[in-house]
C-alpha positions in Angstrom: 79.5 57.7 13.4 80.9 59.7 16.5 79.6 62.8 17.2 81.5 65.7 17.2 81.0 69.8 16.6 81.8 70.9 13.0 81.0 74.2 13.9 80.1 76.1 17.4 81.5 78.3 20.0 80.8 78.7 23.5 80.0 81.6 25.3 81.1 81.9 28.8 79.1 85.3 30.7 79.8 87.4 33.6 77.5 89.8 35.2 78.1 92.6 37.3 76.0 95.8 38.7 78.1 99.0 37.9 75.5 101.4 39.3 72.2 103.0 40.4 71.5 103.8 36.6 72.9 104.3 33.1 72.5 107.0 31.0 72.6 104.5 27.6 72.9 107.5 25.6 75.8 109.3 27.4 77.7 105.9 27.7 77.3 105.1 23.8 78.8 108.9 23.6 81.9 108.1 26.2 83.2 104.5 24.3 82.1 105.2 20.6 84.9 106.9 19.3 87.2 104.0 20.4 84.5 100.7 20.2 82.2 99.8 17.6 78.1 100.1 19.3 75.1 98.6 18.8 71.5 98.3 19.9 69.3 94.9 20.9 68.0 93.1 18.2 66.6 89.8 17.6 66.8 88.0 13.9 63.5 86.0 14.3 60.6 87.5 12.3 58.2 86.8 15.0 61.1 88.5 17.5 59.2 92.3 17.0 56.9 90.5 19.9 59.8 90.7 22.3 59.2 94.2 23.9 62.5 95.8 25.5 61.5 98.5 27.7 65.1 100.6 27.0 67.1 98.6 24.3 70.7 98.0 26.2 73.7 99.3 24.8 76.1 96.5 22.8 80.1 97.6 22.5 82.2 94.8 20.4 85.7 95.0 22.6 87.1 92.6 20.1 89.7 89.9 20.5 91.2 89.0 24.0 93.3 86.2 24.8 92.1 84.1 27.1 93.8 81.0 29.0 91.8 77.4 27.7 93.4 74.6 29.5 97.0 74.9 28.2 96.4 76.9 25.4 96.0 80.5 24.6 92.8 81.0 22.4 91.8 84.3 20.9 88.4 85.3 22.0 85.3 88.0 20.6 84.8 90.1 23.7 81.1 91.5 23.8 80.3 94.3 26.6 76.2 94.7 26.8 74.9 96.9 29.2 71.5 98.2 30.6 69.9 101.5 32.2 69.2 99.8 35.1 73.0 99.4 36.2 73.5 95.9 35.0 76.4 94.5 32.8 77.0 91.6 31.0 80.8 90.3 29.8 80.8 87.6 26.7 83.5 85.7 26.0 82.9 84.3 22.5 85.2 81.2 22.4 85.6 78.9 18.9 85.1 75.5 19.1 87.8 73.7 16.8 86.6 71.4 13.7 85.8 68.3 15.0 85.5 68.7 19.0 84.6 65.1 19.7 81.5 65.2 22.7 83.7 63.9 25.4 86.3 66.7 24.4 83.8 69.5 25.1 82.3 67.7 28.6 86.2 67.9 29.6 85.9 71.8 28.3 83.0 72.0 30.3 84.6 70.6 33.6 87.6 72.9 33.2 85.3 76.1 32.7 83.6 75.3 35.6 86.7 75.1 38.0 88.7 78.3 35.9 89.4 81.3 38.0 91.3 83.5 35.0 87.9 84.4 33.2 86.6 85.2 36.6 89.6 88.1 37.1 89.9 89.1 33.4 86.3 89.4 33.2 86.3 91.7 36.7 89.0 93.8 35.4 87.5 94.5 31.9 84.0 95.3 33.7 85.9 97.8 36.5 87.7 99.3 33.4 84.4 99.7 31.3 83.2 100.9 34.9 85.7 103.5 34.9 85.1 105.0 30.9 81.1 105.6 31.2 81.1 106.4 34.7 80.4 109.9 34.3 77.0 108.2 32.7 76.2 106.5 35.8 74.5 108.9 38.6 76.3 106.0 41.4 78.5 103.4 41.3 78.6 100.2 42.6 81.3 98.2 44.0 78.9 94.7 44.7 81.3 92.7 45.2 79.0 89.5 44.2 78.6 88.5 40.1 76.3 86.1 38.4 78.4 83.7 35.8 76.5 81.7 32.3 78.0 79.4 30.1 76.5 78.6 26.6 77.5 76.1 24.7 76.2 77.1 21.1 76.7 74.6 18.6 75.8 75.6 14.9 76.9 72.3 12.9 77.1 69.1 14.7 78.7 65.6 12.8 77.0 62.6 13.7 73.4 62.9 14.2 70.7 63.0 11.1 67.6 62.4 12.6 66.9 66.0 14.4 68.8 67.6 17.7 67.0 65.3 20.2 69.2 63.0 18.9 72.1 64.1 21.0 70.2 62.3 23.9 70.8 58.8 22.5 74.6 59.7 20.6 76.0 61.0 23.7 76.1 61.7 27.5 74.1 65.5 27.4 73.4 65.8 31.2 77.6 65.0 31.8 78.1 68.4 29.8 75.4 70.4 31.2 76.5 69.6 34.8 80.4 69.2 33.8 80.7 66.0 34.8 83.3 63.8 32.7 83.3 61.1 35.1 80.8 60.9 37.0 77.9 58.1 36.7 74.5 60.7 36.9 71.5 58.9 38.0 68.1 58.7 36.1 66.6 61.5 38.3 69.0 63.7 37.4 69.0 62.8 34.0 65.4 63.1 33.2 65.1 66.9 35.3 68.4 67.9 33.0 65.9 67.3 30.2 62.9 68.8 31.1 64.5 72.0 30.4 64.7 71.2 26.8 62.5 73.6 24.2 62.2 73.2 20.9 61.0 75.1 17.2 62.1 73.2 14.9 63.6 69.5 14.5 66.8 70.5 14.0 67.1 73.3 16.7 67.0 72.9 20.3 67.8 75.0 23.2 68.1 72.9 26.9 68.7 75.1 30.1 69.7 74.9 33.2 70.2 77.1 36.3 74.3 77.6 34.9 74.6 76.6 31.3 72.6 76.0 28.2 73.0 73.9 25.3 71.6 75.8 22.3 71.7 73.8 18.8 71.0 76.5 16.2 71.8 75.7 12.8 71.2 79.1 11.3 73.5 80.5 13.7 71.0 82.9 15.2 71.9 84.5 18.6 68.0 84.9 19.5 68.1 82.0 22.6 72.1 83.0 24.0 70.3 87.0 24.2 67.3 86.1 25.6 69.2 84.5 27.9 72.0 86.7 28.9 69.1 89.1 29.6 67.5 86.8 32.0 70.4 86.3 33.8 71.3 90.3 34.3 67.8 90.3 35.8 69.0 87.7 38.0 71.5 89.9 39.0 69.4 92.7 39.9 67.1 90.7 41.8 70.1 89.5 43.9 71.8 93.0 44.2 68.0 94.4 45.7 67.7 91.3 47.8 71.5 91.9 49.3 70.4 96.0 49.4 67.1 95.4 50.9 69.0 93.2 53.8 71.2 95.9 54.9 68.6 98.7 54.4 66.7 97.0 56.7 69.5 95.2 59.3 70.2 98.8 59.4 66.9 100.2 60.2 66.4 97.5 62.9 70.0 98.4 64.7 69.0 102.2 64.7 65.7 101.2 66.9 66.8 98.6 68.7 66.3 99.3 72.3 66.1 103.0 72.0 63.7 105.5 72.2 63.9 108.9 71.5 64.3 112.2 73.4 61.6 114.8 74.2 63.1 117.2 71.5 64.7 114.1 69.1 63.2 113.4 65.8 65.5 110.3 65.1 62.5 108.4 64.5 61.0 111.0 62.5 64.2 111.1 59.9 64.7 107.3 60.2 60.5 106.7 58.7 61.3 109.3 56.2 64.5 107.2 54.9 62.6 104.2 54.9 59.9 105.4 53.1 61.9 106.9 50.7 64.0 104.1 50.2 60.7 101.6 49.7 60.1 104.3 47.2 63.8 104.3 45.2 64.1 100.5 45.0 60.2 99.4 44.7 60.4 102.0 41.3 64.3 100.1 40.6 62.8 96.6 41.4 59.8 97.1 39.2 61.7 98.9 36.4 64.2 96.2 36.1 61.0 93.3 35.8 59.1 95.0 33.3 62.0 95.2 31.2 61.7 92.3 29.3 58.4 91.1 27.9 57.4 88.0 25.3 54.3 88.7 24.1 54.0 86.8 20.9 57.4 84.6 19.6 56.2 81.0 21.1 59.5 79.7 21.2 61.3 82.6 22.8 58.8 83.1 25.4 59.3 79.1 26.4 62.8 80.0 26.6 62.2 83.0 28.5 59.7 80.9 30.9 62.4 78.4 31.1 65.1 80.4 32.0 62.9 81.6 34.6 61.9 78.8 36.0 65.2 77.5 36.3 66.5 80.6 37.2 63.8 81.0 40.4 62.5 84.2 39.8 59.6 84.2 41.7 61.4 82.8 44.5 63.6 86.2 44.2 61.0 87.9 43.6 58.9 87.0 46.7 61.8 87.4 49.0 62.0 91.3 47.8 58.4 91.8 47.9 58.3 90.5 51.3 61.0 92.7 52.3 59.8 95.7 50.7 56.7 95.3 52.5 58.4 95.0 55.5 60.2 98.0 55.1 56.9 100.1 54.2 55.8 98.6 58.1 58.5 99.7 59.2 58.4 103.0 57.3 54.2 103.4 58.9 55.6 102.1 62.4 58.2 104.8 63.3 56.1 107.5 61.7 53.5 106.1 64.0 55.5 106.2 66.8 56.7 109.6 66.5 52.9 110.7 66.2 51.9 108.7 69.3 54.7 110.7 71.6 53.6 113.5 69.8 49.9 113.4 70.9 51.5 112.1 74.4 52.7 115.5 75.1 50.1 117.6 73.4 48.2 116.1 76.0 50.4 116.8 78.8 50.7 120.2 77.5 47.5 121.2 77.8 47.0 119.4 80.8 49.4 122.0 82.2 47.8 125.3 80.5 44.6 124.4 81.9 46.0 124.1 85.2 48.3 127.1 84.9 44.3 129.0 84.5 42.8 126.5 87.2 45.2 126.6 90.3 45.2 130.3 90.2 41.4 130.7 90.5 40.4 128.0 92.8 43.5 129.9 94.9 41.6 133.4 95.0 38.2 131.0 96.5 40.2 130.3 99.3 
């Protein structure tokens, strides 16, 4: 029996950093009246183990029309949104009855090269930008986004003997790297795979660094969230990273060959701005990793794990650490610098009062 998707959707994300900080409350205030709101939540029972530092804000848009190969397919719009300045776009698109598996790899290789999702998305989030923005202390206009597909199928025809079956029915690693033609090797097959977690027999949830497969027959969102709040993490990670370069490129240009005047405290003001902006985005960075934490549901935390993994998060992670340090050196260098002139000519100072008493008495032995 062929295998094909009685039911499922897929769920095509874009990220984007709208500012410094959200004020969740104010925002739910600003887009309420015209937008139905909710809070984070997770239907597992063991899902009360998943602590959110500050539940993110969830406003239903509703349908959009959005372009599918040659058709136009109506769409559940989902805007989710965090304190930290991170939100996330989902486009909730409906898999039609009986999407054979080579119909939905060819869905997948057309997502992958689609630039209209990539410009509606940008305008809703600008828009949505625009209606809480007196909510957000600074906006952002990074021009960088992070993009997720899910491909979440509920009821699938043609497999009876658990969702690991999919490997032997039909080509999984072709739809997770969009691939419709192309003859994968082994290698890649078998590291496609080992991102594959399981709870049950009949569910499944297989990530990779840009799309998931998750097989959920209850029809439980838990995996897509936990997912879509790994990648605005991601995000975040890659906005500090991209902040932290420029801080610091900065930093290096003002020093660069100069040194300051007698009277100039350049170098005083420029450690005082480092140091206070190791400060801002050390609190920022560390805020934004300790948002999220799995303490008890098994399965969700191997997601979570997985996602990071995949994801490289302590490769980000490193990178901002390392530059944050280098920016508190930095920070300790110039303030040692300005102390080191300082004592230079409190030296030469009194160097001078004593001879301003000295020359005048050894004149009157003469």
């Amino acid at each position: 029996m062929e295998v094909s998707v009685r039911k499922g959707k897929i769920l095509v994300y874009r990220f984007y950093e709208l500012g410094s900080e959200v004020d969740l409350a104010k925002a739910a205030t600003l887009v309420q009246q015209r937008q139905n709101t909710t809070r984070f939540r997770l239907d597992r029972p063991g899902a009360q183990a998943m602590v959110v530092a500050v539940e993110p804000l969830t406003v239903h848009m509703g349908p959009v029309g959005v372009t599918i190969e040659d058709r136009e397919v109506s769409a559940e719009l989902d805007v989710r949104v965090w304190h930290y300045g991170g939100v996330s776009l989902c486009f909730q698109i409906p898999l039609a009855e009986g999407t054979t598996w080579p119909e939905l790899v060819r869905l997948a290789h057309w997502l992958e090269r689609d630039k209209g999702i990539d410009a509606l998305a940008r305008t809703r989030a600008r828009e949505f930008q625009r209606d809480i923005a007196s909510a957000i202390p600074v906006l952002n206009d990074w021009p960088t986004h992070e993009d997720y597909v899910v491909y979440f199928l509920q009821e699938v025809d043609g497999i009876s003997d658990g969702a690991l079956q999919l490997f032997e029915k039909v080509d999984v690693p072709a739809l997770m790297l969009a691939e419709p033609k192309e003859r994968l090797s082994d290698q890649i097959r078998r590291q496609v795979r080992e991102g594959v977690s399981q709870y049950s027999r009949d569910d499944m949830a297989l990530i990779d660094w840009n799309c998931a497969l998750v097989v959920e027959p209850s029809g439980s969102m838990d995996v897509p969230t936990v997912l879509e709040f790994a990648n605005s993490q991601l995000l975040e990670m890659r906005y500090y990273d991209d902040l932290l370069d420029t801080r610091l490129d900065a930093l290096y240009k003002s020093v660069a060959g100069k040194r300051p005047g007698i009277l100039s405290n350049a170098y005083s003001k420029l450690g005082e701005e480092a140091g206070q902006m190791y400060l801002e985005i050390a609190e920022v960075v560390e805020n934004v990793e300790n948002s999220l934490k799995v303490v008890g549901d098994f399965y969700l935390a191997n997601v979570f794990r997985s996602a990071s993994a995949r994801f490289r998060f302590k490769d980000w992670q490193t990178s901002i650490d390392e530059k944050l340090r280098n920016m508190a050196e930095m920070s300790k260098l110039l303030h040692s610098q300005v102390s080191e002139s300082r004592s230079h000519w409190l030296e030469i100072i009194i160097i001078l009062l004593i001879a301003v008493e000295v020359v005048p008495f050894l004149a009157s032995l003469f």
